[in-house]
C-alpha positions as YAML, in Angstrom:
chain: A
units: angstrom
residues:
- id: 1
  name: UNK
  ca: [-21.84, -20.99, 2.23]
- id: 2
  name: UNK
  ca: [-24.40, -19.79, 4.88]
- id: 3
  name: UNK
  ca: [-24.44, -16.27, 5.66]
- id: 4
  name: UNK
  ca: [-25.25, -16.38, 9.90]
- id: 5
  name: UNK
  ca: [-26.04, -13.13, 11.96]
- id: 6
  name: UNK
  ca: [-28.96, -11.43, 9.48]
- id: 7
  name: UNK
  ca: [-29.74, -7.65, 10.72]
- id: 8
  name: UNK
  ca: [-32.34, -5.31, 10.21]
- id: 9
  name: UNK
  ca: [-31.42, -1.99, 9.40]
- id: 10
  name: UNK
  ca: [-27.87, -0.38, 9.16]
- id: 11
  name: UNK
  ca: [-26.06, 0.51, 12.84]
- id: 12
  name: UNK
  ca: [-23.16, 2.53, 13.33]
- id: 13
  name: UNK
  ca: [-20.82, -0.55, 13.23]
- id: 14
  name: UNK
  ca: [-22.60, -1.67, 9.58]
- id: 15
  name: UNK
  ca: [-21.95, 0.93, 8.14]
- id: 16
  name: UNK
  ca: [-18.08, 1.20, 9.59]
- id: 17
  name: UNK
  ca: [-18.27, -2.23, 7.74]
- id: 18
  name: UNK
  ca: [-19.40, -0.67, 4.72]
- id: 19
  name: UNK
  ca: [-17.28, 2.02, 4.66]
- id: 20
  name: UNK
  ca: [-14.22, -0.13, 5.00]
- id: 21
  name: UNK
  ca: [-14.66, -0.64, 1.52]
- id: 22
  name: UNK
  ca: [-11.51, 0.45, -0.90]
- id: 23
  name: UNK
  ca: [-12.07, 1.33, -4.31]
- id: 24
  name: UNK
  ca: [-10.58, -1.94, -6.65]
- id: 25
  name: UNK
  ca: [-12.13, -4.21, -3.93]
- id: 26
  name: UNK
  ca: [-12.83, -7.47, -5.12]
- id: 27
  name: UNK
  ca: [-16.64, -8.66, -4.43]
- id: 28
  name: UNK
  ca: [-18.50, -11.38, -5.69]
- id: 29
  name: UNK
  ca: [-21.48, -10.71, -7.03]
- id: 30
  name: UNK
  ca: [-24.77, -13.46, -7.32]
- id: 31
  name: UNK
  ca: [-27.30, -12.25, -9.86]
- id: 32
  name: UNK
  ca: [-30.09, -14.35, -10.92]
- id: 33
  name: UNK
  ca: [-30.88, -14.30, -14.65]
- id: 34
  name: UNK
  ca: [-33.99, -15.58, -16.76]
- id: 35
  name: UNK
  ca: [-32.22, -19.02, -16.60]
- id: 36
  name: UNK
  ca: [-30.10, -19.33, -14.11]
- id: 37
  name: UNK
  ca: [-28.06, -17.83, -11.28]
- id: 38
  name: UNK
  ca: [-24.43, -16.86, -11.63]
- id: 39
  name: UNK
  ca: [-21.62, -16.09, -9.05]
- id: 40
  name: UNK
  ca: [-18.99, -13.81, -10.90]
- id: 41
  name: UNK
  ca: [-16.12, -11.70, -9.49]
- id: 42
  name: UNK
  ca: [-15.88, -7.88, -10.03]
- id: 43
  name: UNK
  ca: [-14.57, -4.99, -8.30]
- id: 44
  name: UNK
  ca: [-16.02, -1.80, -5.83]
- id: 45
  name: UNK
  ca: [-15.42, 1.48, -7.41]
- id: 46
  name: UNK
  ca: [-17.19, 3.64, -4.49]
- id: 47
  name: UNK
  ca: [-20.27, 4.97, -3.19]
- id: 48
  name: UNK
  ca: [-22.59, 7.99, -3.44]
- id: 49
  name: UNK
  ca: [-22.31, 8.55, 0.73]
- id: 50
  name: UNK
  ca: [-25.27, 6.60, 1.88]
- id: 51
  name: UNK
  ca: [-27.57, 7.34, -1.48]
- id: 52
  name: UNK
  ca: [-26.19, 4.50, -4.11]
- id: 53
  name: UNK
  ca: [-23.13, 2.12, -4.64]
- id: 54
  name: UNK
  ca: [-20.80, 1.73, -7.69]
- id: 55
  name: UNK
  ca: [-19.72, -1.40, -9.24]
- id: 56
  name: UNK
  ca: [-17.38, -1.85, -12.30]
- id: 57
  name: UNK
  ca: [-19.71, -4.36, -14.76]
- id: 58
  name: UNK
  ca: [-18.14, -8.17, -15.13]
- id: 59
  name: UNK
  ca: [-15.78, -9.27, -17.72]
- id: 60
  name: UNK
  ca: [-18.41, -11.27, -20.08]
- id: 61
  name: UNK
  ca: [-15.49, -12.48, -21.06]
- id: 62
  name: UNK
  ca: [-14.71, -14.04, -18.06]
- id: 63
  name: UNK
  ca: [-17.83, -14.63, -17.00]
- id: 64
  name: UNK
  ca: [-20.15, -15.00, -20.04]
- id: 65
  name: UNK
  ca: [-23.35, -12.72, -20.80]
- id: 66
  name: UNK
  ca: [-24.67, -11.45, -18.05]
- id: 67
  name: UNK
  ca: [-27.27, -8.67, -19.40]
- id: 68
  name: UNK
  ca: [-29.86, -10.90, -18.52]
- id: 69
  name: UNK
  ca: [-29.31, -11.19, -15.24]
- id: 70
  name: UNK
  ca: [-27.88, -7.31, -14.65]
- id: 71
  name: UNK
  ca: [-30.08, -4.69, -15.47]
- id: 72
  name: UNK
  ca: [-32.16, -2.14, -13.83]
- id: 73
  name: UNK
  ca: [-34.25, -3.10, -10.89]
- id: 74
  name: UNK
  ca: [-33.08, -6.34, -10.89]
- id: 75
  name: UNK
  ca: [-31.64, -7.75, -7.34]
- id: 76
  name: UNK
  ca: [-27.90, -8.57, -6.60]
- id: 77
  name: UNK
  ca: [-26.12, -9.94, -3.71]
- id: 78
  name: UNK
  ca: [-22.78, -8.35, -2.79]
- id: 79
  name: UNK
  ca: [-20.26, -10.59, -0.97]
- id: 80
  name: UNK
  ca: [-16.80, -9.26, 0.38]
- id: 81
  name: UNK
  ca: [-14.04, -10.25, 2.93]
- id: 82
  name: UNK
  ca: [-13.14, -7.90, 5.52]
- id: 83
  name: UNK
  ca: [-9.67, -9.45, 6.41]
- id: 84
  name: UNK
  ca: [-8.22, -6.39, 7.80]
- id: 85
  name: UNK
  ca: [-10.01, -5.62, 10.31]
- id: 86
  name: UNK
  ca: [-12.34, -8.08, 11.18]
- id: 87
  name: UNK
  ca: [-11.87, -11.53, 9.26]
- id: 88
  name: UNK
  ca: [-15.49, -11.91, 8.26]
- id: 89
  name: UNK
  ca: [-17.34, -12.29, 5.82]
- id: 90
  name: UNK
  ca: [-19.96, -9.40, 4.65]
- id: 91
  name: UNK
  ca: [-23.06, -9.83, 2.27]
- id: 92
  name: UNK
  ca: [-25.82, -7.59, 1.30]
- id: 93
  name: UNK
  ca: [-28.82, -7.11, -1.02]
- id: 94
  name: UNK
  ca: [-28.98, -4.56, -3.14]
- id: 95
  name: UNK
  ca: [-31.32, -3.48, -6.80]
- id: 96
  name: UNK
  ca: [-29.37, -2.01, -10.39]
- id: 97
  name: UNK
  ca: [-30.78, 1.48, -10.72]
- id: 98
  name: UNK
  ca: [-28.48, 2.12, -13.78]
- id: 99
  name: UNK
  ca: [-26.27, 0.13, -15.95]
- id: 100
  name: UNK
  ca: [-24.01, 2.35, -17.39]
- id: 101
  name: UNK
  ca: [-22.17, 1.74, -20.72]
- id: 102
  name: UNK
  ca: [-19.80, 4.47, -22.01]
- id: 103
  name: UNK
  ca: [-17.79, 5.92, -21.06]
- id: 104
  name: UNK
  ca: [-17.13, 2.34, -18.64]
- id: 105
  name: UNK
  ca: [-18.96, -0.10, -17.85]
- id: 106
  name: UNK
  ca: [-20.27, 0.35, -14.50]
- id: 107
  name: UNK
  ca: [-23.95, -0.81, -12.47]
- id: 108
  name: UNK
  ca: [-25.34, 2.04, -9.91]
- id: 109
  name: UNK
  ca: [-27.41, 0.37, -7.50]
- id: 110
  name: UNK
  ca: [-29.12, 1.18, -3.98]
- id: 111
  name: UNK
  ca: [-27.25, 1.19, -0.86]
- id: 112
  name: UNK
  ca: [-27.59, -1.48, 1.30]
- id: 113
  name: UNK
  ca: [-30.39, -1.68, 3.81]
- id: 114
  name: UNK
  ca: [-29.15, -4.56, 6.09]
- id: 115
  name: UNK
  ca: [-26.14, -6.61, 6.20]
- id: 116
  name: UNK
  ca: [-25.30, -10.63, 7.04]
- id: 117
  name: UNK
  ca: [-22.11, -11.35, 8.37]
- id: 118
  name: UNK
  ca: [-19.83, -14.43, 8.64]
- id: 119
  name: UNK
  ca: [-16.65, -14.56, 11.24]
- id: 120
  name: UNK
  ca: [-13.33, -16.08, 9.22]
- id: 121
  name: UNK
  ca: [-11.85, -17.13, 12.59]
- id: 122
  name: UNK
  ca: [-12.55, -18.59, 15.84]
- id: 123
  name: UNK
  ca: [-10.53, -16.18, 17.40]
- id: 124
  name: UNK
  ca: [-10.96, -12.42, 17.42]
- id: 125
  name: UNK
  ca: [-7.28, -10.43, 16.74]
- id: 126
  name: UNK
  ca: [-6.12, -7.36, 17.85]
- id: 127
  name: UNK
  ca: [-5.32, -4.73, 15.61]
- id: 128
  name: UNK
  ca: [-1.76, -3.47, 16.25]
- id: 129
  name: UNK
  ca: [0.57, -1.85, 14.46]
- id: 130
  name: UNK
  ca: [4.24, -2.24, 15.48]
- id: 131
  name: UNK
  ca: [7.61, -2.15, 13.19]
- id: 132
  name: UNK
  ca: [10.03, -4.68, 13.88]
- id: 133
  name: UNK
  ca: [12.97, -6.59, 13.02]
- id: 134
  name: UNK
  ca: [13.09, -9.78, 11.34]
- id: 135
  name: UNK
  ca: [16.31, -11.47, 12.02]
- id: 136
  name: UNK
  ca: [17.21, -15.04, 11.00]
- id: 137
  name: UNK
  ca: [17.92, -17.61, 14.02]
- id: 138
  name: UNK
  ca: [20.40, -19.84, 11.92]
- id: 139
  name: UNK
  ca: [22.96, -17.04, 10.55]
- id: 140
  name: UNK
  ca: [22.00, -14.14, 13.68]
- id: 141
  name: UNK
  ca: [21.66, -11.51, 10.99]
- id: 142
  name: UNK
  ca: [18.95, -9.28, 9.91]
- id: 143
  name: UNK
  ca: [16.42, -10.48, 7.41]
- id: 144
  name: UNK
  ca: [14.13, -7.23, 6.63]
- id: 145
  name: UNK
  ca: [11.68, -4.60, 8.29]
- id: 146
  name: UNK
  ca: [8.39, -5.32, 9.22]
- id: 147
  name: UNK
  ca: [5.16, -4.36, 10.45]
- id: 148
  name: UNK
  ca: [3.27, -6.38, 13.08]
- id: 149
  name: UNK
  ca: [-0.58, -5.60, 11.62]
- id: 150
  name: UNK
  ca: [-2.24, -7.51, 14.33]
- id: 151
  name: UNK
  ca: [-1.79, -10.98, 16.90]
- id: 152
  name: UNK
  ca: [-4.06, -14.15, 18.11]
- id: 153
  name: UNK
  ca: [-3.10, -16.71, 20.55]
- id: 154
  name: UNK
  ca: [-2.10, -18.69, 17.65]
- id: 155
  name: UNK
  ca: [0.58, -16.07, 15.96]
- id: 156
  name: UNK
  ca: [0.72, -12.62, 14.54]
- id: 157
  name: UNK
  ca: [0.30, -11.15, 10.67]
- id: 158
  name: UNK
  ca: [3.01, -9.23, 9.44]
- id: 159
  name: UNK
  ca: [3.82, -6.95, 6.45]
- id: 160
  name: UNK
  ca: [6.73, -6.05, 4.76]
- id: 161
  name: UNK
  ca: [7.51, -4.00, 2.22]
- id: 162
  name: UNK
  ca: [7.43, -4.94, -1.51]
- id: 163
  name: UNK
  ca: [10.55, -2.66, -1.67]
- id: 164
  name: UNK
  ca: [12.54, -4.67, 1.24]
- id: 165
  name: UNK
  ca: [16.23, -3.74, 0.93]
- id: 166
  name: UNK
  ca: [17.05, -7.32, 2.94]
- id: 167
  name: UNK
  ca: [16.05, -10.67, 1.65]
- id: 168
  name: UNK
  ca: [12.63, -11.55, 2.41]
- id: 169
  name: UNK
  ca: [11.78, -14.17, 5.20]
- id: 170
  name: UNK
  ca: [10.68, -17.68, 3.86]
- id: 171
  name: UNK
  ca: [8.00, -20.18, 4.71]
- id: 172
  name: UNK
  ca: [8.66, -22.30, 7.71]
- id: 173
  name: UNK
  ca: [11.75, -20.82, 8.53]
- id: 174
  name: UNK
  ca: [13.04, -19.69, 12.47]
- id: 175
  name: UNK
  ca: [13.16, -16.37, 13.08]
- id: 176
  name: UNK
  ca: [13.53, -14.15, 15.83]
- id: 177
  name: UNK
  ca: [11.76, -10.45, 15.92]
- id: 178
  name: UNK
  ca: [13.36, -7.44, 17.50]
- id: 179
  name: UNK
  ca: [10.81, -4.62, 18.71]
- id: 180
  name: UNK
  ca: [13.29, -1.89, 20.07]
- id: 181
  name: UNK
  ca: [11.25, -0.51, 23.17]
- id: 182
  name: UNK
  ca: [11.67, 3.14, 24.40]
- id: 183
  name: UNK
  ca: [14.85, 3.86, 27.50]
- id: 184
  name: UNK
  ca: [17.00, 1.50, 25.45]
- id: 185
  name: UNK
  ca: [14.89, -1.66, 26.14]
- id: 186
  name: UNK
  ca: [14.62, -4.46, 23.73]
- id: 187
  name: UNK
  ca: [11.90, -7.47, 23.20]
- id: 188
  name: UNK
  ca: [12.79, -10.36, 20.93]
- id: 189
  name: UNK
  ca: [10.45, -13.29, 20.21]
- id: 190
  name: UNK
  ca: [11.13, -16.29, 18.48]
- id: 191
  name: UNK
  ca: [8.64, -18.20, 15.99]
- id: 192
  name: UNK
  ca: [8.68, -19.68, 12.90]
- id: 193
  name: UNK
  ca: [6.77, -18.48, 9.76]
...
């Protein structure tokens, strides 16, 4: 996959991008070894503020060896997804200053000095967050509670608790969506999921 939009140097809204990064992240790392150059899957564990990165070593396991292509001032690309927020796609360069061994395994590099990115979707969502009502259009009764996270012309991504007390809402099926509104309003919009 092509990485579009390369920048030089961080801005303000880089490093935003940057800094939306959780600890327990996924990211996909591409090292290059003596032989060959792997893509493997690890996770973010944090940074140093804008001095050096922390990233929890591969399973070689998983993955296979990979001391020969992670070790200390070697080169690494760092992909992510920012689906959150954005939908894109995020990449960056940075070098191994450490590889540390006990007591985990974890790689301190550099931070990143530039940053690609790759829009997910053709169309930008807004970021809203709005409880609601799922109720079922069939049976008129209340499915669960909700939160609206954000909307598109082409729908709306919701969240609901992994501790629902109702049922949870199934693929394809009708619903309708109560938002009570403030002075005893109400909005209801049907849709399917």
């Amino acid at each position: 996959m092509a990485i579009l939009q390369e920048k030089v140097g961080l801005t303000n809204e880089d490093l935003q991008k940057i800094r939306l990064m959780r600890p327990g992240m996924v990211v996909d790392l591409q090292v290059s070894g003596a032989s060959s150059t792997k893509r493997v899957r690890t996770e973010f564990v944090g940074t140093h503020g804008t001095g050096n990165m922390i990233i929890r070593f591969p399973d070689e396991g998983k993955w296979g060896s990979l001391r020969d292509a992670i070790f200390k001032d070697n080169t690494m690309i760092v992909r992510y997804i920012l689906e959150d927020d954005t939908g894109e796609v995020i990449a960056f360069k940075i070098k191994v200053i450490l590889v540390l061994t006990k007591p985990s395994r974890l790689i301190f590099t550099t931070f990143p000095l530039a940053i690609q990115n790759h829009d997910l979707r053709t169309e930008q969502r807004a970021q809203i967050r709005i409880g609601a009502t799922i109720l079922d259009v069939t049976e008129d009764s209340e499915i669960c509670n909700c939160l609206v996270k954000d909307i598109s012309p082409q729908g709306w991504r919701i969240s609901v608790e992994r501790v629902a007390k109702g049922a949870r809402p199934t693929v394809k099926q009708q619903i309708k969506m109560y938002f009570p509104q403030a002075k005893g309003q109400e909005l209801l919009l049907w849709g399917t999921l």
